[in-house]
Each structure stands twice: as C-alpha cells, then as structure tokens.
LOSE-32630 format. One line per 4 residues: number of its first residue (from 1); their letters; for each residue x, y, z of C-alpha. Coordinates in steps of 0.25 Angstrom, whole numbers, plus 5000, padded with zeros to 4 digits. Layout:
// residues N
NUM = a = X:Y:Z ~ ... $
//
This chain:
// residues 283
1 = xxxx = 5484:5426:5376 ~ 5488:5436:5366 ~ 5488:5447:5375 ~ 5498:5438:5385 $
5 = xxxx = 5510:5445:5376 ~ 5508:5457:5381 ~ 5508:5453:5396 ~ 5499:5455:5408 $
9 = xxxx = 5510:5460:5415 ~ 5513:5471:5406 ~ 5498:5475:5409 ~ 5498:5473:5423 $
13 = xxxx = 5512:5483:5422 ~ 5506:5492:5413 ~ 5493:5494:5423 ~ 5503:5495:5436 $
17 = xxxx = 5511:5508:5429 ~ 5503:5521:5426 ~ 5504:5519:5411 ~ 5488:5516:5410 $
21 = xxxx = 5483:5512:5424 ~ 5491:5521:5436 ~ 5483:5535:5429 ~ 5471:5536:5435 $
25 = xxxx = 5461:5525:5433 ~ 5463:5522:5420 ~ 5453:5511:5418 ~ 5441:5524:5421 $
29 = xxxx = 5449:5533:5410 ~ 5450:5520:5400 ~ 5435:5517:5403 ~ 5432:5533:5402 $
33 = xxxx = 5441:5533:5389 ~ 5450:5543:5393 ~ 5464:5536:5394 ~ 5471:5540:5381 $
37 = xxxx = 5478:5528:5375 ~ 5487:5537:5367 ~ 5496:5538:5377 ~ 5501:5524:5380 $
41 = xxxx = 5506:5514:5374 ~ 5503:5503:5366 ~ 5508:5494:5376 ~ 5502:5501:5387 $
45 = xxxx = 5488:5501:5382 ~ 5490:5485:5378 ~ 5496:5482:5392 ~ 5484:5489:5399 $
49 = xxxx = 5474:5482:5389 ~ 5480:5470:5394 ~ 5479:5473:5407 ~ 5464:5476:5406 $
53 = xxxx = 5462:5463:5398 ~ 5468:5455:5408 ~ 5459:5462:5421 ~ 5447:5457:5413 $
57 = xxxx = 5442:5469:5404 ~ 5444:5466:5390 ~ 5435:5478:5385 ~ 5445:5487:5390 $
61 = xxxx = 5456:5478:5386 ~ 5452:5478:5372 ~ 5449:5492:5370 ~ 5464:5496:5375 $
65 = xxxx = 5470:5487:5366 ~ 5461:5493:5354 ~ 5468:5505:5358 ~ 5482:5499:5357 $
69 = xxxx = 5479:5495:5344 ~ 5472:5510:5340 ~ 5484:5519:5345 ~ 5497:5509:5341 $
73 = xxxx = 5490:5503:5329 ~ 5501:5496:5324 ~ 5509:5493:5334 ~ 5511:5478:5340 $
77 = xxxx = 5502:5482:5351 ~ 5492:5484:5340 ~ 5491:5469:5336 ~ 5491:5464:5350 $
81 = xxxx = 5481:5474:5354 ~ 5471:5470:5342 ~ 5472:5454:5346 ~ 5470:5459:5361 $
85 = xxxx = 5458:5467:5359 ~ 5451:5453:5351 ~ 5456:5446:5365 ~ 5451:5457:5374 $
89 = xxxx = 5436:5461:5366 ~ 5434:5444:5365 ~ 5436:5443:5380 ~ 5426:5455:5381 $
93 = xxxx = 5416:5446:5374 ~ 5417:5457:5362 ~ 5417:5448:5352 ~ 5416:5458:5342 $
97 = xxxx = 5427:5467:5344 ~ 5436:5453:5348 ~ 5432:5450:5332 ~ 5437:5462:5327 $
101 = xxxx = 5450:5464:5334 ~ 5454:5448:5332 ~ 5450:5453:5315 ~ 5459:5464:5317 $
105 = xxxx = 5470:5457:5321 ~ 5468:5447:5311 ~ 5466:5456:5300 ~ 5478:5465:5303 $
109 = xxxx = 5488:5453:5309 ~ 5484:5442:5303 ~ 5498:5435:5303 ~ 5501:5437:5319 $
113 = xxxx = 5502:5428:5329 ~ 5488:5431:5335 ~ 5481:5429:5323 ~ 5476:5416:5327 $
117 = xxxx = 5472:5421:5341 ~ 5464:5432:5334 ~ 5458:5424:5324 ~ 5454:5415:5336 $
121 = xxxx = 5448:5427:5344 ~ 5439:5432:5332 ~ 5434:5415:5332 ~ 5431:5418:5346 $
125 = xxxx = 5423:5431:5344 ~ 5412:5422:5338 ~ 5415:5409:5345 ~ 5412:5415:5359 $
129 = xxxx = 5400:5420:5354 ~ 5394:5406:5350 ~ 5392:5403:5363 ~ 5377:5400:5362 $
133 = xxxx = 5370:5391:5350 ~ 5360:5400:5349 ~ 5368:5412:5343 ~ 5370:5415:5330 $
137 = xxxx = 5378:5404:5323 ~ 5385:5415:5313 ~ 5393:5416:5325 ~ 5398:5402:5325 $
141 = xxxx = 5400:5402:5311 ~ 5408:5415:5313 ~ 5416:5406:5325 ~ 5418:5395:5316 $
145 = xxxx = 5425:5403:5305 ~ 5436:5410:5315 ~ 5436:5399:5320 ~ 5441:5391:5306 $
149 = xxxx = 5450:5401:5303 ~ 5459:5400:5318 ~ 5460:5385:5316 ~ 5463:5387:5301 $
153 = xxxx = 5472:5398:5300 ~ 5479:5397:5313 ~ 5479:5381:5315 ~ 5491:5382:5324 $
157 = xxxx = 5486:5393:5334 ~ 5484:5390:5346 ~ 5470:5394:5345 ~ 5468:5383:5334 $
161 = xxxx = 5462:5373:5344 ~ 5453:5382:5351 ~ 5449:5387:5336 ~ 5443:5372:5334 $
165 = xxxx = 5438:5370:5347 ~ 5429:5381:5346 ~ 5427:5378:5330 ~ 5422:5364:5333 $
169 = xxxx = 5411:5370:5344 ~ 5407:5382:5334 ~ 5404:5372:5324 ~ 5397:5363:5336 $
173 = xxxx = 5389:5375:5338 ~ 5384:5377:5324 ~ 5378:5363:5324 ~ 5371:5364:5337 $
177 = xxxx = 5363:5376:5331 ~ 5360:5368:5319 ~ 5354:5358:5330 ~ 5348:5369:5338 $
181 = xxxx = 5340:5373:5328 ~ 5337:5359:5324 ~ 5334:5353:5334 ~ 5322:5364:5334 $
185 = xxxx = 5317:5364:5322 ~ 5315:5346:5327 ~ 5309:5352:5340 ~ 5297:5357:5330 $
189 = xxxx = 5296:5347:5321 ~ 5302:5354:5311 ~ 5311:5343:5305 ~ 5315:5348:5293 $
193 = xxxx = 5323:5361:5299 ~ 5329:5351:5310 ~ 5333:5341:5301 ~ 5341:5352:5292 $
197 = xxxx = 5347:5357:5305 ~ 5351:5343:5309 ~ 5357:5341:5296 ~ 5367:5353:5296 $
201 = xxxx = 5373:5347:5309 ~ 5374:5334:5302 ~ 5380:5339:5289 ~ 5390:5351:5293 $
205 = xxxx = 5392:5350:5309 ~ 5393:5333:5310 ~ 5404:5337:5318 ~ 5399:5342:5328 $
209 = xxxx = 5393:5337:5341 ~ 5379:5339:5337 ~ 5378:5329:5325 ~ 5372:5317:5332 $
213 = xxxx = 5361:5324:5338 ~ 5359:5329:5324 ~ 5357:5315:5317 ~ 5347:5312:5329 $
217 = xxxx = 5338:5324:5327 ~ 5340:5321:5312 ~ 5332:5305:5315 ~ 5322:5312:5323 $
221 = xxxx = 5319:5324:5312 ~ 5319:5314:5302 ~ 5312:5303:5307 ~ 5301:5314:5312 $
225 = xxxx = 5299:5316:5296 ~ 5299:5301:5294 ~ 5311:5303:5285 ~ 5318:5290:5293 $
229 = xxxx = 5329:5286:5281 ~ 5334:5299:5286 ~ 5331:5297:5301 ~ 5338:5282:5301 $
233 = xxxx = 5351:5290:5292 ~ 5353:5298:5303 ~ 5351:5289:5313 ~ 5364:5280:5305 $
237 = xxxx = 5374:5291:5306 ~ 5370:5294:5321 ~ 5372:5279:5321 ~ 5386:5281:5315 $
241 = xxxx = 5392:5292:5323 ~ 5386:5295:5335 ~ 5380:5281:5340 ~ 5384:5284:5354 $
245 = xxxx = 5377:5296:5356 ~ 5362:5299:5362 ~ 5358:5303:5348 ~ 5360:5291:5341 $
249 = xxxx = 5353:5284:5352 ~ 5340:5293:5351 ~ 5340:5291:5334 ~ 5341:5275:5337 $
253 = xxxx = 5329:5275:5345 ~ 5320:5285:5336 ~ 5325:5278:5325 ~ 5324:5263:5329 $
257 = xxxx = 5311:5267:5336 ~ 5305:5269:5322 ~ 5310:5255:5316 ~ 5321:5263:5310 $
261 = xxxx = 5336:5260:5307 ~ 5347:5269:5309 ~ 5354:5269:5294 ~ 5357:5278:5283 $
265 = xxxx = 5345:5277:5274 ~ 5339:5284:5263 ~ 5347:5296:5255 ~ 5346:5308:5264 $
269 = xxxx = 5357:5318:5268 ~ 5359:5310:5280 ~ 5362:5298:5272 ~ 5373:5304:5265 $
273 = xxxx = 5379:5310:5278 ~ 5379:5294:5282 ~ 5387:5293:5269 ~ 5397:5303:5273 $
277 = xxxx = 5399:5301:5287 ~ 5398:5287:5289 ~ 5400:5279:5276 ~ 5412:5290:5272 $
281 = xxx = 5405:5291:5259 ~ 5405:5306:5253 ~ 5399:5304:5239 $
//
C-alpha cells in the first residue's frame, strides 16, 4: 500500500515519544479540535495519521493528513498526504471525499508514480457502491468509465487486472438490470417493453453472462405475440452458442411443443444478429 513508504514503524515511534501522544490525551484534544498542528511537522502529523489508519480509524486518519497537505502544501509530504487521504475517506466508506482527493492528486500530479493507484481509487469510489442491482446504474456507468481509463492509461499497473476484473462485473451488472426490468414487463404481459429490454442484452452486452437467458425470454415474448419467425430465430442462435445450457433446453421444448423449428427465419433484427454472429457476415 502507498502508505507502506512511510512505515508503520515510524508511526508506532512517533506515537511512543511525546511529539503527538505522551501530552495529555491527545486523541480527546484532536476530537475536541484543540491540538494546534502548526506546531509539528509535516512528518509528525503524516506518522501520526499513519498510526490512526493502521488502529482502524480512517476518519481521523484522513483528516490529519488533509492537515499535512493544508500547513506544508507543497512539500513531498503534501503529494503523499493527498493519495492517503483518497486511501483513508474510501476505507471510511466516504466515497465522496475518496473522489475528490484521488481527482486531486490526479489533477495536480498526474505523471507520478501513484497515478494509476489514484485513478484506480476514484474507479472504486463508484464501483463499491454498485453493490446492489437495484441502484442507480449512473453509478455503474460512472464505474465503467474510471474504470476504462486505468486499464487504458496505465495498462502496466499493477492495478490493471483488478481494473478488468471489476470492468468485466460492471458491465455484467448493467445487463442484469436490463433483464431485471424485463423480465417484469414479461411478468405482465407486456411483451413489447420486455422484448426491447431483451434486445439491449442481446445487442451491446452479448458478452456478458446473461445473454442466453435473454434469447430464451425473447421465444417466450415472441411466440406470446405469435410472431414465431422471430421466436424460431432466437431459438437458432441459442442453438448455436449456448446449447448446453437450461435455457436452450426450455426454448426447445416451447418451441418444438408448437410444431416449430429452431432456424433463423424471416428478416428481423434477430436474423441479422444470426448473420453476424454465427454466419460471420456483417453486411
């Protein structure tokens, strides 16, 4: 961790001498306000923020080394104090002010060495909040962008393959609200809406882990309309790329149940992603 430079020892030495610690109770005077900063060190106040961090109250932590980076501004402390506070607020679960530090730094030092790691950290600010399907997907899209620009812009960090990990689940996430929502609009007949939904899982997340569940509730949406050129279309690409799986099983039976085949048929959307995707042809 970035922080590690620094050193827990240096903390723990730091705590052990009276320069913030041996005078009275210092953690009561910090959390009354009255300890005046002015009188330390740069380093002192960094070593102490440390210390906090690593006894399990970021909070505090964070707000000491905003004061690094206030009184000794530009100083060396100053970058490292920035790049600890977006550590220290994200730890906190204040994703916010993790955002605005990890900007900071990015804006003021954008050719350091721990510009990846703050790039990465203001990826996370959004990530970590995406935890639920149900939030709001400007989140995951926010996610998706920091994201992009970590493995792009820093494709030899060591935070590049964590960056794809959680790039890869972001986007998984984006299409299981497209099925969320889907798969309501087919739980009240309204096949229309459900079919459009499917469609963008199809279409920009065919990727992801939710595609052959959308082709199955595409045949059931559509042979529900009786459109079936577009039910048995479906039904082919499942044929094609996902036939091991439940869903493929469930289309063949609704489909062979009606006398139907499952082949691309007609001139639908669908048929042209059987173009694409199976017959290789794009025009």
């Amino acid at each position: 961790m970035t922080g590690g430079r620094i050193g827990i020892g240096l903390a723990a030495a730091l705590v052990a001498s009276t320069v913030l610690v041996g005078c009275g109770g210092v953690n009561s005077r910090i959390a009354r306000g009255e300890v005046n900063y002015e009188q330390f060190t740069a380093e002192q106040i960094f070593g102490r923020a440390e210390y906090d961090l690593a006894s399990g109250d970021p909070e505090q932590a964070a707000e000491l080394f905003a004061e690094v980076e206030r009184l000794y501004p530009y100083s060396e402390w100053a970058k490292r104090a920035v790049i600890m506070q977006a550590f220290a607020y994200h730890k906190d679960e204040d994703y916010e002010n993790s955002r605005s530090a990890a900007q900071r730094y990015l804006d003021f030092y954008p050719a350091d060495g721990d510009a990846a790691y703050a790039q990465y950290l203001l990826a996370l600010s959004y990530y970590d909040q995406i935890d639920e399907v149900g939030r709001d997907q400007g989140l995951t899209f926010q996610a998706l962008q920091s994201l992009r620009q970590v493995i792009e812009q820093y494709p030899d960090s060591e935070y590049t393959s964590s960056a794809i990990l959680k790039f890869d689940l972001a986007f998984d996430h984006l299409a299981a609200k497209e099925m969320e929502i889907g798969r309501y609009y087919l739980r009240r007949d309204h096949f229309t809406s459900a079919i459009n939904r499917f469609r963008v899982v199809v279409e920009d997340f065919q990727t992801t882990t939710h595609t052959a569940e959308a082709l199955h509730r595409l045949v059931e949406a559509y042979l529900s309309l009786g459109l079936t050129n577009e039910a048995r279309t479906a039904g082919a690409i499942l044929g094609h790329n996902f036939k091991s799986t439940e869903w493929y099983e469930d289309s063949y039976k609704l489909l062979t149940g009606q006398g139907l085949t499952l082949e691309a048929v007609g001139d639908s959307w669908l048929r042209q992603v059987y173009r694409q995707t199976i017959l290789g042809r794009w025009l």
